[in-house]
C-alpha positions in Angstrom: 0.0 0.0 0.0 1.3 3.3 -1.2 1.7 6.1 1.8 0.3 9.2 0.7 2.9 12.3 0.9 2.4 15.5 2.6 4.7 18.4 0.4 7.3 19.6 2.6 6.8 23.2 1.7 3.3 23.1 3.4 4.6 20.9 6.2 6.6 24.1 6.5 4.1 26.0 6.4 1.8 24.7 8.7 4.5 24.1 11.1 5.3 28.4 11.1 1.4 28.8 11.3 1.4 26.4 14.0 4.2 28.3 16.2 1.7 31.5 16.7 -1.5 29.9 17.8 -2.8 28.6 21.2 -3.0 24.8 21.5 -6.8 24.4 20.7 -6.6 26.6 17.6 -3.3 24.3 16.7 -5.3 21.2 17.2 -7.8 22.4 14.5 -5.2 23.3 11.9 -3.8 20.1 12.3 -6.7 18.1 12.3 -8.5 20.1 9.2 -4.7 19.9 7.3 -4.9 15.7 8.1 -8.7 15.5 6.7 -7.0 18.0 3.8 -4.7 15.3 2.5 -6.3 12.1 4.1 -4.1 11.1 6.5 -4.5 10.7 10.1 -3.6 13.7 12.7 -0.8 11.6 13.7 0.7 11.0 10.8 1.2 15.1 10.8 2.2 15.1 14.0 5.2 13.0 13.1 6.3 14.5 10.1 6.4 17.8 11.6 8.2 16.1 14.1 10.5 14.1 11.6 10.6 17.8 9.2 12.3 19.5 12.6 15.0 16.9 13.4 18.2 18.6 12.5 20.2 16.1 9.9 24.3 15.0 10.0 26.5 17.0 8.3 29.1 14.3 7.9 29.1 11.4 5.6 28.0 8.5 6.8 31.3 6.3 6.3 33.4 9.5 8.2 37.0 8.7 8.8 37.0 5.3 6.2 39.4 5.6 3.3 37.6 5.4 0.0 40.2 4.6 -2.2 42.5 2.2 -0.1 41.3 -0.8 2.9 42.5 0.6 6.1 45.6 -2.0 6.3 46.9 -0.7 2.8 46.6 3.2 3.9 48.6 2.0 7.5 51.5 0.7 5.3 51.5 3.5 3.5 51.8 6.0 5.9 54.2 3.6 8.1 56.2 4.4 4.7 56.1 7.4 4.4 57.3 8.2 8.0 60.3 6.1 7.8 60.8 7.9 4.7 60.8 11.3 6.6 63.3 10.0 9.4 65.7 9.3 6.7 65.9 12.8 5.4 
């Protein structure tokens, strides 16, 4: 079954409206913005919750040699240094 998808730029939207209202005037928006786009209240609820989790700015394989295993770039620097005593 295919999940039906919210836009983020109205997710964003909702979500600044969302910010200047009391708590019963928010429950409306959010409930009239589910029926909107048939879903369920909760499923807004967690994407506005999933749209204001910050992301990682680093790769996911950080620190992990693309190029070379992990043993080879070891021997390779190992080389290098004894190089660098030598001169």
């Amino acid at each position: 079954m295919k999940r039906k998808q919210i836009p983020e730029d109205r997710l964003f939207e909702l979500n600044n409206k969302i910010k200047l209202v009391f708590a019963s005037e928010r429950k409306r928006l959010i409930e009239e913005f589910a029926d909107f786009y048939g879903v369920s209240a909760n499923t807004v609820y967690r994407n506005l919750r999933q749209q204001s989790r910050p992301r990682s700015l680093n790769r996911s394989d950080t620190g992990v040699p693309r190029k070379m295993s992990t043993s080879e770039m070891e021997k390779y620097c190992q080389i290098i240094a004894a190089m660098n005593q030598w001169c």
